[in-house]
C-alpha positions in Angstrom: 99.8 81.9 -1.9 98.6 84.2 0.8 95.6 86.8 0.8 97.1 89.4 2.6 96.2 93.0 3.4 99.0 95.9 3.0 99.7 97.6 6.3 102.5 99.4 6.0 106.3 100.3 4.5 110.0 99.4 5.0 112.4 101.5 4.2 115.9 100.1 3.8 119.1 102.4 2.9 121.2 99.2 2.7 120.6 96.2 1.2 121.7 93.6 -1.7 122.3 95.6 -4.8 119.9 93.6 -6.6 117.1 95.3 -4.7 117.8 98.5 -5.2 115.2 100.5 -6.0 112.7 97.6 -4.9 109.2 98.8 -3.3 109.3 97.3 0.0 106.1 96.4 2.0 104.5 94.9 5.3 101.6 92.2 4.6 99.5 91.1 7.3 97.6 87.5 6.1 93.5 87.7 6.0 91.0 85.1 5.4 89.3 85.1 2.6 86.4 87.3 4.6 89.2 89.6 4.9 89.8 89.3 8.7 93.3 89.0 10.3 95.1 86.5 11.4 98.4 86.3 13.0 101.7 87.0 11.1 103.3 89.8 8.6 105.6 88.9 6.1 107.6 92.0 3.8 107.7 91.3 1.0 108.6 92.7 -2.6 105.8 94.8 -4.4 106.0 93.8 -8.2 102.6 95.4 -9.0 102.2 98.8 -8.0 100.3 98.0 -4.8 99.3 100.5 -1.9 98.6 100.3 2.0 95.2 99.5 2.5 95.3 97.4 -0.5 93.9 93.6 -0.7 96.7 91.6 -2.3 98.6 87.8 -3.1 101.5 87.3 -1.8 104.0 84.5 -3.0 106.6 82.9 -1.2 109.7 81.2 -1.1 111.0 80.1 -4.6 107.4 81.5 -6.3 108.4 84.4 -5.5 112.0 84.7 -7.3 109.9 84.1 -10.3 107.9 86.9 -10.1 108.1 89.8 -12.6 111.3 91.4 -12.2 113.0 89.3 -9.3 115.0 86.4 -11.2 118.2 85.5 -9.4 117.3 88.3 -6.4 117.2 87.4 -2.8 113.4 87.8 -2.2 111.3 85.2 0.0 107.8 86.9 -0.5 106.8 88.8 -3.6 103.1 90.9 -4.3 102.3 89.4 -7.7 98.4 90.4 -7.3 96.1 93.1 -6.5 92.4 91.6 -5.3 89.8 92.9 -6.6 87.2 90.8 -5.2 86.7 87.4 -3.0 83.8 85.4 -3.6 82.7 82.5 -1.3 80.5 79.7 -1.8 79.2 78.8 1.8 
């Protein structure tokens, strides 16, 4: 999984049927102190989350098994909205 924050939107006109009508969205990974580090991924929103928003991000065949996406060409799904990160140092 990666802890990801949500930066922005992709808009697509034309794609696979199967995502048609799929939520779209740019990830940018975080520690777990919620700083960045390198890399986006888009990926599939399956839960209704926002920009600005702290979420998990699945990948590769996870993320065909999230809510919704059986047998669609995804490689990174949103299956999780954080709340809260607690360490232990």
């Amino acid at each position: 999984m990666i802890l990801g924050r949500v930066v922005g939107t992709v808009v697509s006109t034309r794609k696979d049927e199967k995502l048609s009508g799929a939520k779209l969205l740019v990830v940018r990974a975080t520690d777990p102190r919620g700083k960045d580090e390198a890399g986006y991924v888009i990926a599939v929103d399956t839960v209704h989350a926002g920009v600005g928003d702290r979420v998990l991000v699945v990948s590769g065949s996870s993320a065909r098994m999230a809510s919704g996406l059986k047998d669609t060409p995804v490689d990174a799904a949103i299956c999780g909205v954080v709340d809260a990160v607690d360490l232990v140092d």
